[in-house]
N, CA and C of each residue as an Amber inpcrd file, in Angstrom:
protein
   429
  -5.9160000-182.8590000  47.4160000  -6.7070000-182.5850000  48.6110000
  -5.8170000-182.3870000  49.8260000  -4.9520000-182.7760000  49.6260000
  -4.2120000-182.8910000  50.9490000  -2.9060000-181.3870000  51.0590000
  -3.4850000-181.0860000  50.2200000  -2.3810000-179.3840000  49.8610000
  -3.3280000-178.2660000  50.5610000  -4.7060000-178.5880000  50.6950000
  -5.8440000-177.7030000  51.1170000  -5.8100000-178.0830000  52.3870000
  -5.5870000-179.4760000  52.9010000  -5.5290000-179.6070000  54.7110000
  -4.2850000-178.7210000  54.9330000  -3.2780000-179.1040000  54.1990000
  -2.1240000-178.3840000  54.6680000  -2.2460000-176.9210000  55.0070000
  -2.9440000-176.2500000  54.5480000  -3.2400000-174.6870000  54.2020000
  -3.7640000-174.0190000  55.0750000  -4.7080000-175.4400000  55.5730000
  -5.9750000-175.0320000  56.5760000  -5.5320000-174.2310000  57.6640000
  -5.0650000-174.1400000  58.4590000  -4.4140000-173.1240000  59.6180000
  -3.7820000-171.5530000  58.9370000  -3.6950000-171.7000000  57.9080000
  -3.1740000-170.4230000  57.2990000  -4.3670000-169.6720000  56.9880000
  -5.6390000-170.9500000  55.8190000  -6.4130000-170.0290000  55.6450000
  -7.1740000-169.5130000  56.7550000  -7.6880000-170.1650000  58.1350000
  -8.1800000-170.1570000  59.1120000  -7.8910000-169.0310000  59.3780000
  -6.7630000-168.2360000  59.4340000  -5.8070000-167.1400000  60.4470000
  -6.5190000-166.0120000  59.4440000  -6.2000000-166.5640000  58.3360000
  -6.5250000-165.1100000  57.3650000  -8.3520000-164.7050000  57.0300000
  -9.3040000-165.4290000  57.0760000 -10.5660000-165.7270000  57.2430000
 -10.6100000-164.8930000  58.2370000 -10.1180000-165.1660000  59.7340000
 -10.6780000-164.5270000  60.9040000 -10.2200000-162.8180000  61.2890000
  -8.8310000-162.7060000  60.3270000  -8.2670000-161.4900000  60.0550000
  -9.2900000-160.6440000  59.2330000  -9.2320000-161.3170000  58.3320000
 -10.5260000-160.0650000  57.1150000 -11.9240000-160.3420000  57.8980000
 -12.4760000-161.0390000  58.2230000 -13.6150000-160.9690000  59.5350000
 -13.7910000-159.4540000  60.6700000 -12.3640000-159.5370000  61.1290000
 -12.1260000-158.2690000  62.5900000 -12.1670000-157.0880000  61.8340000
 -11.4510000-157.0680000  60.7580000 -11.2940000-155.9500000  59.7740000
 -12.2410000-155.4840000  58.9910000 -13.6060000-156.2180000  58.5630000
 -14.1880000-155.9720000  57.8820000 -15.6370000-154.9130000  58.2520000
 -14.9650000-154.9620000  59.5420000 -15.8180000-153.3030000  60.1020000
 -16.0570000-152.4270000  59.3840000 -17.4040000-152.1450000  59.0560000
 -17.2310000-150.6360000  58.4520000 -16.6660000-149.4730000  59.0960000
 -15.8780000-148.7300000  58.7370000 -15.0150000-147.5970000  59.4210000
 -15.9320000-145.7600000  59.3120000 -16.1810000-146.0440000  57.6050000
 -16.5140000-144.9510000  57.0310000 -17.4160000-144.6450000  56.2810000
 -17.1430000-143.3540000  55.1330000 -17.2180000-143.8900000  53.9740000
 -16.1830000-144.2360000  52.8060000 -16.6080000-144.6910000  51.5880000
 -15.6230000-145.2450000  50.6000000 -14.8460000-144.5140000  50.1270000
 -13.4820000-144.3540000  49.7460000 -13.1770000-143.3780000  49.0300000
 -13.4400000-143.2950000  47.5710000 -13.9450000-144.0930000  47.1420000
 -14.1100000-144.5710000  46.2860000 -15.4470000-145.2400000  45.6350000
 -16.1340000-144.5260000  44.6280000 -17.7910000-145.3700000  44.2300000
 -17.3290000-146.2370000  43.2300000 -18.3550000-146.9490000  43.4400000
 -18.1700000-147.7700000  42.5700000 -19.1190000-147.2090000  40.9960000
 -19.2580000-147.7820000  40.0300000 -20.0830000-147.0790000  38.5860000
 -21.3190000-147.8350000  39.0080000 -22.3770000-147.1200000  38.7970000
 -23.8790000-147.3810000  38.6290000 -24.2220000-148.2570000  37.9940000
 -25.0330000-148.9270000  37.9080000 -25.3930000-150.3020000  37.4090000
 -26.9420000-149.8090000  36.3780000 -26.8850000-150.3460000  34.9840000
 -27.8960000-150.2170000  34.3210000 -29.0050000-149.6890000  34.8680000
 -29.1090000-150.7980000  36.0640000 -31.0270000-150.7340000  36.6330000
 -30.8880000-149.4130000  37.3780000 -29.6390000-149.1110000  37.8040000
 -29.7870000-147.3670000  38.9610000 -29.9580000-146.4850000  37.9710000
 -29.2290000-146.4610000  36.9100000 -28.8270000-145.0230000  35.7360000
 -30.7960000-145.0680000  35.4090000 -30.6690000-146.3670000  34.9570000
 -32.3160000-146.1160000  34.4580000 -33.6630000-145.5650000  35.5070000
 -33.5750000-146.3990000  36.6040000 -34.0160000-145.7790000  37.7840000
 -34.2700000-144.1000000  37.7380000 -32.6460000-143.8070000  38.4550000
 -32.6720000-142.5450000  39.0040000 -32.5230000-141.6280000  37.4290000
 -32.0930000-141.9260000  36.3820000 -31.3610000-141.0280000  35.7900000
 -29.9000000-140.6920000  35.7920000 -29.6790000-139.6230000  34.6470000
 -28.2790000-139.4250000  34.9750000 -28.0570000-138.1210000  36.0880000
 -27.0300000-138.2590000  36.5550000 -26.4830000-137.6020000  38.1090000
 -26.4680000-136.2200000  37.4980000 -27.1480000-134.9360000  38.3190000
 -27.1350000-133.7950000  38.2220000 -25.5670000-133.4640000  38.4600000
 -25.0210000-132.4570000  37.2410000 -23.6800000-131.9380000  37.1760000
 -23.5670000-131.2170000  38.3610000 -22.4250000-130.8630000  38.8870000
 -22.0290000-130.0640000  40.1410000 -22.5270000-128.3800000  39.9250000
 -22.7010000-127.9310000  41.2400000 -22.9470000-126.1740000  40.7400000
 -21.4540000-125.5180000  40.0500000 -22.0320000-124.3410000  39.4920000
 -20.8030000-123.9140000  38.9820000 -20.6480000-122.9950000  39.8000000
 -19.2180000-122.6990000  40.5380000 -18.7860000-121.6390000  41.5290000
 -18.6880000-120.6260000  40.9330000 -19.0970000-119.4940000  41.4850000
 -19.7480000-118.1120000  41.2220000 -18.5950000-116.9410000  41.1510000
 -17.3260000-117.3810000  41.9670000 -16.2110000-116.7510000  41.6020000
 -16.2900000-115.3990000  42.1250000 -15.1260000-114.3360000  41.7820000
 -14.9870000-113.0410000  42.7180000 -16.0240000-112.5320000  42.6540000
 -17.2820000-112.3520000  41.9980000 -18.5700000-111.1160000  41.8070000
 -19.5920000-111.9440000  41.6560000 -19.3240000-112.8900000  42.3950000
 -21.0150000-113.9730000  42.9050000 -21.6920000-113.8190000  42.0900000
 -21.7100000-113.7860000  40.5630000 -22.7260000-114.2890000  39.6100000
 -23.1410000-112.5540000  39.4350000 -22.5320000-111.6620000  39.4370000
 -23.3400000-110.0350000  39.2500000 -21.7390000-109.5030000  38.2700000
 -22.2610000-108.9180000  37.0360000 -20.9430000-108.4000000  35.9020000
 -19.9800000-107.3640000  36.6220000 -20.7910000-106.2280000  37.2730000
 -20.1360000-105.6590000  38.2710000 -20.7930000-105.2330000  39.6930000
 -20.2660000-104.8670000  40.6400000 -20.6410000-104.0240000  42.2610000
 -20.1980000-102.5040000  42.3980000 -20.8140000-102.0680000  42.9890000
 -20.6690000-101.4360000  43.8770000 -19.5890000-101.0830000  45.2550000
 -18.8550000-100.0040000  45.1880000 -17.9300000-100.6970000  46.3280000
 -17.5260000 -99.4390000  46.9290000 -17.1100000 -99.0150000  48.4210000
 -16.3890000 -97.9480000  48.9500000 -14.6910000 -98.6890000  49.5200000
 -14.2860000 -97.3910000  49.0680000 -12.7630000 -98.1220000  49.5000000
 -12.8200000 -97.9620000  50.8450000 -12.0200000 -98.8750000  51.2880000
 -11.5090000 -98.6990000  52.9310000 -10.2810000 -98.2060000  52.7930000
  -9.2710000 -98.2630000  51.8790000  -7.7580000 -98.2100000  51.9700000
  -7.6460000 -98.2490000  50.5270000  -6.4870000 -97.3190000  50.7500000
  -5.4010000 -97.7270000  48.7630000  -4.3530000 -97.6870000  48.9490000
  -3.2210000 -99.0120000  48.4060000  -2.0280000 -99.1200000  49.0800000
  -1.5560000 -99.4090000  47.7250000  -0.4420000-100.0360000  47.6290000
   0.2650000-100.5160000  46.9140000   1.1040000-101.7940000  46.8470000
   1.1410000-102.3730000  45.7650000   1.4230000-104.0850000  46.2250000
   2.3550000-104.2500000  45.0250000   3.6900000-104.8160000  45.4310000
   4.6930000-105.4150000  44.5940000   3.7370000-106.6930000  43.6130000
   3.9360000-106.6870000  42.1140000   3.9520000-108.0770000  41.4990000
   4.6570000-109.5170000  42.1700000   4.1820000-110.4750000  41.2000000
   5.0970000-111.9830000  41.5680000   6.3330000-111.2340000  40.9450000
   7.2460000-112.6100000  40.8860000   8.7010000-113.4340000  40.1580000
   9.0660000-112.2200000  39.6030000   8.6560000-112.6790000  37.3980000
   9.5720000-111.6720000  36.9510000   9.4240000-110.2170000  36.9480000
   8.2490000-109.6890000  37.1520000   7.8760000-108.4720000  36.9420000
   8.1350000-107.3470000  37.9760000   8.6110000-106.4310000  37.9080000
   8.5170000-105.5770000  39.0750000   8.0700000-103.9130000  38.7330000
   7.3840000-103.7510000  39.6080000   6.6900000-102.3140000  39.8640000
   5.7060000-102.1660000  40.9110000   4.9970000-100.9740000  41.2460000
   4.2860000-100.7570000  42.1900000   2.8110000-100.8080000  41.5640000
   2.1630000-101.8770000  41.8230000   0.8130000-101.8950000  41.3560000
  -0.2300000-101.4480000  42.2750000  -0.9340000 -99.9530000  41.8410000
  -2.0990000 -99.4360000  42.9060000  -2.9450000-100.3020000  43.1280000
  -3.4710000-100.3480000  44.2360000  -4.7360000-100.9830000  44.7900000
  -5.1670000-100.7120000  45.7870000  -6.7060000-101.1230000  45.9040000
  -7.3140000-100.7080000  46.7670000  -8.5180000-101.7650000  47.9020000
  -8.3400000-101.7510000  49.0780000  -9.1630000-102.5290000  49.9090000
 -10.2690000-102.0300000  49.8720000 -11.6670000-102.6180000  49.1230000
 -13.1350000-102.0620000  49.1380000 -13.8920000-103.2670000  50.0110000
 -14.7490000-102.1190000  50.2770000 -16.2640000-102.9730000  50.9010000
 -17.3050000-103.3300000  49.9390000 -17.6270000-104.1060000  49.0000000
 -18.7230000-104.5320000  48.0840000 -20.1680000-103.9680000  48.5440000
 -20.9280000-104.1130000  47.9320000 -22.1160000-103.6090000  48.4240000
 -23.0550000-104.8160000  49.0040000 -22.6160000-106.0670000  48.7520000
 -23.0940000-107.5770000  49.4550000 -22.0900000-107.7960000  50.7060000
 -21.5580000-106.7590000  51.1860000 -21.4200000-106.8280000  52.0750000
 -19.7630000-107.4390000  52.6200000 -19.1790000-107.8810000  51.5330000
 -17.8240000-108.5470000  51.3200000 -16.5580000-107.7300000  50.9090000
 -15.6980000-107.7650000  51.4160000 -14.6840000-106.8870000  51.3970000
 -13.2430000-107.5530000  50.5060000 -12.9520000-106.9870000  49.8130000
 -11.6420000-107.6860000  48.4590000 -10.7030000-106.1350000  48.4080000
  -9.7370000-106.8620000  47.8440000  -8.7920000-106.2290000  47.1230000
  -9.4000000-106.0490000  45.7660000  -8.9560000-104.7590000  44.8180000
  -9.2800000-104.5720000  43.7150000  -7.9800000-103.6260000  43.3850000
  -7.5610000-103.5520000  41.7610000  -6.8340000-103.3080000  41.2440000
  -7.0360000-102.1830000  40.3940000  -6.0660000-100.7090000  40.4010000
  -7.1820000 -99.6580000  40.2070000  -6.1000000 -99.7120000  38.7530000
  -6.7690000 -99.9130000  37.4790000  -5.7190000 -99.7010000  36.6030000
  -5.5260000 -98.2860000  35.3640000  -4.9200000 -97.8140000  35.0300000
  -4.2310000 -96.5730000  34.4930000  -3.0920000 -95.7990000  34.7400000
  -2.6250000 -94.8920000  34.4370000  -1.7620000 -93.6020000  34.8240000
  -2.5180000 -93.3210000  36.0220000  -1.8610000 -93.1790000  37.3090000
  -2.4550000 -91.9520000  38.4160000  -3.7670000 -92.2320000  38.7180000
  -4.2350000 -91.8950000  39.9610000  -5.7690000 -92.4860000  40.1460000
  -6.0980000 -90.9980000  41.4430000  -7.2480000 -90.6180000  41.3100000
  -7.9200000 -90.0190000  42.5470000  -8.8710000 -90.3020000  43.5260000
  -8.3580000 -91.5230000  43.8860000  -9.2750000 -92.5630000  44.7740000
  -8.3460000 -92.1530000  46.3170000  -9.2490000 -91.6580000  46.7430000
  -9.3040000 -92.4600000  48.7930000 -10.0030000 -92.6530000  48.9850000
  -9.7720000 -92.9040000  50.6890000 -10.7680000 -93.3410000  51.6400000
 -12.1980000 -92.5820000  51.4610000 -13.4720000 -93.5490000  51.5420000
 -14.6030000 -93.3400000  51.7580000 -15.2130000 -93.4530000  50.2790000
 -14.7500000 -93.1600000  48.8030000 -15.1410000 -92.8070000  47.6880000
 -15.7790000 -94.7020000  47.2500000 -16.0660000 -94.1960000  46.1680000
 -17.4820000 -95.2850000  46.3080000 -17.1020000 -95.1780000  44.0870000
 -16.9640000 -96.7460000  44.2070000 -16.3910000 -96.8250000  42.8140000
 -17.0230000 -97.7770000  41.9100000 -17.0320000 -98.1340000  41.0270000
 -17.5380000 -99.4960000  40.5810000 -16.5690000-100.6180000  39.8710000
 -17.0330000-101.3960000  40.6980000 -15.9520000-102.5460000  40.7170000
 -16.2020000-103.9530000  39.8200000 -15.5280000-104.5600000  38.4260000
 -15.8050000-105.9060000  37.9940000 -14.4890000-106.7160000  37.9870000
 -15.0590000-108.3150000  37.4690000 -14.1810000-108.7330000  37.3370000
 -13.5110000-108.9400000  36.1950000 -12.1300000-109.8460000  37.3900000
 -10.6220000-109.2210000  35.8840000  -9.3910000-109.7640000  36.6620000
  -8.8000000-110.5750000  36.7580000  -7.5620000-110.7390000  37.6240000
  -6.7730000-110.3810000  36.8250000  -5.8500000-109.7250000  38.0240000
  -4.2190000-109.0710000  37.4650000  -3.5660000-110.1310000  37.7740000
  -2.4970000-110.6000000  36.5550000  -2.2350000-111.8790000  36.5820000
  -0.6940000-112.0470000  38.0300000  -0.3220000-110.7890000  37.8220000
   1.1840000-111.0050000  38.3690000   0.6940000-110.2750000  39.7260000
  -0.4630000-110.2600000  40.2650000  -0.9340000-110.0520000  41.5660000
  -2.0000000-111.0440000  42.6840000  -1.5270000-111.6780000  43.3050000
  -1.9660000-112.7740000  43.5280000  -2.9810000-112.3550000  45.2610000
  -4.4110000-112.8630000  44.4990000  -5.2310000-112.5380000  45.3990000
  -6.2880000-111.9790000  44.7490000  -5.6860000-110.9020000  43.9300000
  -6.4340000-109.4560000  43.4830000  -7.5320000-109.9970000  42.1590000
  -8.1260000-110.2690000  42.0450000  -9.4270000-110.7530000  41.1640000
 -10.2970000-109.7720000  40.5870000 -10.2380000-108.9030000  40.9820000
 -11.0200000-107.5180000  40.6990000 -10.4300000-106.3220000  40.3580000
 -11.0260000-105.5870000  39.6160000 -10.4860000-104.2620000  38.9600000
 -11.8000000-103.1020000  38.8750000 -11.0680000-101.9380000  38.8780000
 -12.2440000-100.8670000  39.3860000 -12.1930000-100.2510000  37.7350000
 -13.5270000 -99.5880000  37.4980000 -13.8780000 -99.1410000  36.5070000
 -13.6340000 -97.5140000  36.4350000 -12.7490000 -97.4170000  35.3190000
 -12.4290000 -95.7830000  35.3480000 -13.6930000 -95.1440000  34.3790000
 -14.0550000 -93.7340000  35.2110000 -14.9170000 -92.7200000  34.8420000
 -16.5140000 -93.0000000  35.3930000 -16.6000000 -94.2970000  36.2170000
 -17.7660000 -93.9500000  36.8290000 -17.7450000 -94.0310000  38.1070000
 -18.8430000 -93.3890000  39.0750000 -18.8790000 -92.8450000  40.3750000
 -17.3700000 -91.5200000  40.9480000 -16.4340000 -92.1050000  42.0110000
 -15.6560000 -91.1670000  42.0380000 -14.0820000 -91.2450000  41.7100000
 -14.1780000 -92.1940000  40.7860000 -13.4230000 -92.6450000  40.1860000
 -13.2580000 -91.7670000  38.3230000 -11.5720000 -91.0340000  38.3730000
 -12.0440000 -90.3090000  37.5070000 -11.4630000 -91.2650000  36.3780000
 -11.5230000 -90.6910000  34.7270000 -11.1640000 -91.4750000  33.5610000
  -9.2970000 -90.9640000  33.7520000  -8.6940000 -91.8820000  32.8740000
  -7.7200000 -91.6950000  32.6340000  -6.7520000 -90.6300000  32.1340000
  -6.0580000 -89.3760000  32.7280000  -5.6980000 -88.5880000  32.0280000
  -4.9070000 -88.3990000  31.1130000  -5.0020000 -88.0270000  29.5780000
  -4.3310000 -87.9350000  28.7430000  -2.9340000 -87.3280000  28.8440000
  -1.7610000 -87.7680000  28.2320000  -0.2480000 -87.0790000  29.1510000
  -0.6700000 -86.3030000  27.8070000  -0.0520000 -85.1970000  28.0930000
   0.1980000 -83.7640000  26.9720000   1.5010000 -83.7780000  26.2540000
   1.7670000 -84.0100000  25.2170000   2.7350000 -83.6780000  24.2900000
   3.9840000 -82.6150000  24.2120000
């Protein structure tokens, strides 16, 4: 008993410390796990949405170019990869990646656009579809 008087001023100090401190600030970073009676209660917790990604939940768009430039790859790869700045038809504007031999895309032409990331182009999530709207098919090289 007499090891607990001894203490007493220590624990005193530390009592009145976690007291000042024990303000709520926030929230937790941290939950704690649900307890039988909540899971049964509420149920189990609705999964998160799934993010809709470059073409918001649609296989392909619609798109007019604004621009067609050309963009170096990452690291190991090097060449000039065509592309083009379009306006979507929801109203959102991306980079897209025009892929083949040679392309007859400018300004104003109106293409159809899905998704597809070019891996060694960072940003570019989208790729334009050859042979429809004014976008022509790929030309065969001649022998």
């Amino acid at each position: 008993m007499t090891t607990l008087w001894s203490l007493r001023p220590v624990l005193t100090s530390l009592f009145q410390v976690s007291q000042s401190a024990s303000t709520w600030t926030g929230p937790l970073l941290s939950r704690t796990m649900a307890t039988l009676n909540q899971i049964h209660r509420k149920g189990k917790p609705a999964p998160p949405p799934k993010s809709l990604g470059a073409m918001f939940g649609r296989p392909q768009l619609k798109a007019v170019i604004l621009k067609t430039m050309i963009r170096k790859p990452k690291k190991p790869n090097s060449a000039n990869r065509k592309c083009a700045r379009v306006r979507l038809s929801n109203g959102k504007e991306a980079v897209v990646f025009i892929p083949g031999e040679g392309h007859n895309l400018q300004e104003h032409n109106v293409v159809l656009v899905q998704g597809g990331r070019t891996q060694d182009l960072p940003g570019v999530k989208l790729t334009v579809v050859r042979g429809k709207y004014d976008c022509a098919h790929v030309v065969k090289k001649k022998q």
